[in-house]
N, C-alpha and C positions, 0 to 999 in steps of 0.2 A: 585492538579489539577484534576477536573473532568475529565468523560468520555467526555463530550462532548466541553471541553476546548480544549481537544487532537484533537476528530475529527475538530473542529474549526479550531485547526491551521494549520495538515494537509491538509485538502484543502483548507482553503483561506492566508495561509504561512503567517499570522500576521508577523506583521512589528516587534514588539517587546516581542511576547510571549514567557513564557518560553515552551523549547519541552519538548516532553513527557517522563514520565523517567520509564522502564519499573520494575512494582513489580515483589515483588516478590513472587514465585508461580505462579500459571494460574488460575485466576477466570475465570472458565468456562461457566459461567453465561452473565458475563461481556463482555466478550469478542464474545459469541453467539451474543449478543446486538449489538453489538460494529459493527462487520461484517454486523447486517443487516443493520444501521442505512448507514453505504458507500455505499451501494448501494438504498436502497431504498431513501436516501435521496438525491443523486445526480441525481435521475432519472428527477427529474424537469431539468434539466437542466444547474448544475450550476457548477460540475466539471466530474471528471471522476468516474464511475460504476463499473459495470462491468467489469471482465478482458480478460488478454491473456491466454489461454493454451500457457502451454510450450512446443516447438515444438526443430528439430535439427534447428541450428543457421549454418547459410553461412555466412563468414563474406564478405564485399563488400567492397568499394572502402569507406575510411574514412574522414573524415575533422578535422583538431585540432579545438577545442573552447579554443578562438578564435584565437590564433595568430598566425596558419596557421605553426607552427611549427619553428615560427622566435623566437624566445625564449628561450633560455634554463634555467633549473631548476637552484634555486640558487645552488651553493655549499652545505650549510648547510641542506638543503633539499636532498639531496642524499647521506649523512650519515646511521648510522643504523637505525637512528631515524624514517625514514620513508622506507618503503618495499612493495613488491608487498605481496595478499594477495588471499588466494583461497575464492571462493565466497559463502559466510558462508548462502547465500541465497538458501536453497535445497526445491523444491516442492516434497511432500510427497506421491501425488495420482492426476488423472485424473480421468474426466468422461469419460468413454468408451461409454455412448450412454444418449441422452437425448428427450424429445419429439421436434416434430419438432417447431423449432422458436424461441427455446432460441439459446443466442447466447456463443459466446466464452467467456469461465469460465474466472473470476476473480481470479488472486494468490495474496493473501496475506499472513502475519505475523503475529501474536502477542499474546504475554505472551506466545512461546511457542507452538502456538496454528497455525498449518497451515490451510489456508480455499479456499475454492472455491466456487465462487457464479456465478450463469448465469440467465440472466434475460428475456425476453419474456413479449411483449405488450407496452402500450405506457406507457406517465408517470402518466397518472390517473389511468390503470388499471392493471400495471405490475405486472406477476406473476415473483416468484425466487425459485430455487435448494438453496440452500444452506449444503457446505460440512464441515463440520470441524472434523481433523486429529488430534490428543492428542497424547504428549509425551508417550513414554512406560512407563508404572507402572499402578496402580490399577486404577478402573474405574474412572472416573472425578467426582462431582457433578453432581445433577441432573437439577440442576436447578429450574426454574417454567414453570409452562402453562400462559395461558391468563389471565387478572387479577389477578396476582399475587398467582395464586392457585400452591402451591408447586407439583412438578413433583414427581410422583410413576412409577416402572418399573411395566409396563403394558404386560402379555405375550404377545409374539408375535412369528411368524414361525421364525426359522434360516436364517442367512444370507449367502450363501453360506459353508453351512452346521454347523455355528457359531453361538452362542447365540447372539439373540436379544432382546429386549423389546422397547416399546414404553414410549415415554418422556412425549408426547400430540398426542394420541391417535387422529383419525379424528373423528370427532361429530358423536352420541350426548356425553355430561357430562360435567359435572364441567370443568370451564379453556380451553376446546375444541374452534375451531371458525370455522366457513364453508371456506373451502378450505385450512386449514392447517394441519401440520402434525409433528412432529419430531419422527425419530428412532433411537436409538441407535444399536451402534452394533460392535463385539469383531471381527478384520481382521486377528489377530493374538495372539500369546499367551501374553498376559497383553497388548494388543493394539487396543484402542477404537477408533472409528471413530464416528458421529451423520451427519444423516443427516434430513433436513427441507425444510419443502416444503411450502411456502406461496401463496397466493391469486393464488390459481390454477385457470385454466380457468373454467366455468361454466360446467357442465356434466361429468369433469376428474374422474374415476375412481383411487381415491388418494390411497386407498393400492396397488392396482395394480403398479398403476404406479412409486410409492415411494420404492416398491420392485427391481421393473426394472431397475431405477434409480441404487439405492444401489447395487445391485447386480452385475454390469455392473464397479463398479468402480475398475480403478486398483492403486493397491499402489506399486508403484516404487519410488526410490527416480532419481529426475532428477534438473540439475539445471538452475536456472531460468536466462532467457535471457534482458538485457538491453541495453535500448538505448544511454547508454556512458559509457568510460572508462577511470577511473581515478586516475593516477598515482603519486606516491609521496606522500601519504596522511600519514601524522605521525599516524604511529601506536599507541599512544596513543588513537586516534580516534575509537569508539566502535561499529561495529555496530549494529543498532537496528533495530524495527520492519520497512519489505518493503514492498512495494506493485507494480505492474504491472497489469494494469487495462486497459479497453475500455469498452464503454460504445455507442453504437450508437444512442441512445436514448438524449444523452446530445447534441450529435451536433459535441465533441471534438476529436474524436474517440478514446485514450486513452491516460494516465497518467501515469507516474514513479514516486513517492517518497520514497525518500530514508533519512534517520534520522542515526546520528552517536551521541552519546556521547562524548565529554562533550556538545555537545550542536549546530550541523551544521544539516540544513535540505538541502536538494537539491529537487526542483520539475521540471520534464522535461515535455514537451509537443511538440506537433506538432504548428510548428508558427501559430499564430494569433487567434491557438482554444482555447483558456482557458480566458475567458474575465472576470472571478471573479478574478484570480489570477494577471493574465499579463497587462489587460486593467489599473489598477488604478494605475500600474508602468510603465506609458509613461516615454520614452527614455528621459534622461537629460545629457545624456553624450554617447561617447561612446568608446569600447576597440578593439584596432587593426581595427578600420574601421567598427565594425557593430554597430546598434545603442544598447544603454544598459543605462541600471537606476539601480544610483546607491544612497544610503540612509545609513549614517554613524552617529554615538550618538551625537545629539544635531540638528539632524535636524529637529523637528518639528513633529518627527512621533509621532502618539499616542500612552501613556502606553494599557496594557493588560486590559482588561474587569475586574475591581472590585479595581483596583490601580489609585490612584494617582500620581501625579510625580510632586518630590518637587524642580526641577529644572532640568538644562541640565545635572548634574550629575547619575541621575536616568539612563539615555539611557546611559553611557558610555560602550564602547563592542559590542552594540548591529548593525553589520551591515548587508546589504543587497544589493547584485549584481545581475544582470537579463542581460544575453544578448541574443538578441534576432534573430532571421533566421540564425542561421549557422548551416549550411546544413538542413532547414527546419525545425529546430527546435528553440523552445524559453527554454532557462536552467535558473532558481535563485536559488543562492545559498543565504542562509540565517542563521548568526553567532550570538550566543547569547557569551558574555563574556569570559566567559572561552575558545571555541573553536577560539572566535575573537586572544586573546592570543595565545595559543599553532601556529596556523598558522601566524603568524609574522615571523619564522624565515624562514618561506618557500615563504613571499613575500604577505600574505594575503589573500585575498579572490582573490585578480588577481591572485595571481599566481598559487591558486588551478584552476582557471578558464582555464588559461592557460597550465595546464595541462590534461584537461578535453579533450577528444579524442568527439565530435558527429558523431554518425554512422546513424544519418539520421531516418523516419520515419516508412520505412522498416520493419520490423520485422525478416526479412529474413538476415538481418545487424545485426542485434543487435549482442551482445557478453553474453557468460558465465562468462565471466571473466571479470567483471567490476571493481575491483581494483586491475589490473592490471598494 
């Protein structure tokens, strides 16, 4: 699976892709890419961007999704098999100061790799921060510049008193482009951080201000806050790369996706904002009284971009639940085979739903403790 199969399915939660399975190791290249294509590419409008700083969480008055807490777990669902879990989701660093107009940083995941990204202007001319945080050990890749011109460490002053060098240098030279930038730079002993700055606005004083940036960040670890809490989930269940995003730019104001191995994604949104996602899953049914679409193997959905499917046995495992306003918010969860399996004994994708706590739109609601 490509890079951009993964972002595909993340934001538009394909009916029957497979998810994304994380390598191993950290292409650090890749994943630079990877971070900018979510936001700059949702800036049209089409899911969520941008994110949330992670701030303290108040928790608020909750709502079960869906069934209001009339339910109780099966029996075999409250064995060892499944357990509460601390939330393996940890933000690595904050921006401490940014120019005026970008907005609240993007938290992300992947391969290892935490990042923050903030965006500023519309969707034709938006500029972006971009932060990425690398595991402890020796420096990462370097990556490239523009056109594929391989990255050289470029001197540059220290970062609050730390070596730095430059990735893509601001123009002129080879692989340079007017109003970009990348710096690297060491926060701690074998602990790299890079940060990127794109499509600055006209007349930006980009060292300047790429310094400021950098130099302003702090690296704590703190954990990140979501909009539901989900209990009972067999721990065989892995989890993988997450994200908590807003994007004011799209219209949606932000997104949750969350991805577990073997193979369950969940996407949460504010009801009725997310129209690439939610829109093309009108309500067909519904559970405990809210309306909800639901899509199970052999209904008709389409295989994956580059597959065929040589009958209704191709989709078997493959399902897909969506319920939508409770407590303002729309939640799908989405099982590819294996996870369709393993959650049978706990009642299926209803009965993860029905254990799925919404804390509403809030952020101030959200929780730390998402599997809980």
């Amino acid at each position: 699976m490509n890079v951009e199969e993964i972002d595909g399915l993340r934001a538009g939660l394909h009916e029957l892709a497979e998810l994304p399975q994380v390598p191993v190791g950290a292409d650090v290249e890749a994943a630079r890419a990877r971070g900018r294509r979510v936001i700059l590419g949702r800036r049209a409008g089409a899911v969520a961007g941008a994110g949330l700083a992670v701030g303290a969480v108040v928790l608020g008055s909750v709502a079960v999704l869906p069934s209001g807490g009339s339910k109780a777990m099966r029996p075999e669902a409250q064995s060892s098999s499944s357990t509460a879990r601390p939330n393996p989701w940890v933000a690595k660093a904050s921006f401490g100061w940014l120019p005026t107009g970008y907005g609240a940083p993007a938290v992300t995941f992947q391969d290892g790799i935490f990042g923050l990204s903030s965006v500023k202007g519309t969707a034709a001319s938006g500029s972006q921060f971009s932060l990425s945080v690398f595991p402890a050990g020796p420096e990462p890749g370097l990556g490239n510049m523009r056109n594929g011109v391989p990255s050289k460490p470029i001197a540059a002053p220290s970062v609050a008193g730390r070596p730095a060098h430059w990735l893509q240098p601001p123009p002129p030279g080879a692989g340079t482009a007017p109003g970009e930038a990348r710096l690297r730079f060491e926060y701690g002993d074998h602990r790299w951080a890079e940060l990127e700055l794109d499509a600055a606005p006209a007349g930006t004083d980009i060292r300047a201000v790429v310094y400021k940036v950098a130099s302003s960040v702090r690296f704590q670890d703190r954990p990140v806050a979501f909009p539901i809490r989900i209990t009972g989930l067999p721990v065989s269940f892995k989890p993988m790369p997450a994200s908590v995003s807003t994007n004011p730019l799209s219209g949606i104001g932000w997104e949750t996706d969350l991805a577990f191995g073997p193979g369950l994604q969940i996407t949460v949104t504010r009801h009725g904002t997310a129209p690439r996602i939610m829109a093309p899953r009108k309500p067909n049914t519904t559970v405990d009284g809210y309306p909800a679409f639901r899509s199970t193997a052999g209904a008709g959905q389409p295989m994956p971009a580059g597959k065929s499917a040589q009958g209704p046995k191709d989709r078997i495992g493959f399902e897909t639940l969506c319920v939508f306003g409770v407590k303002g918010l729309d939640v799908c969860f989405m099982s590819q085979p294996q996870a369709t399996q393993a959650l049978k004994a706990s009642g299926g994708l209803t009965g993860l739903v029905q254990r799925t706590k919404s804390l509403g739109p809030d952020p101030s609601t959200w929780t730390t403790d998402p599997l809980g």
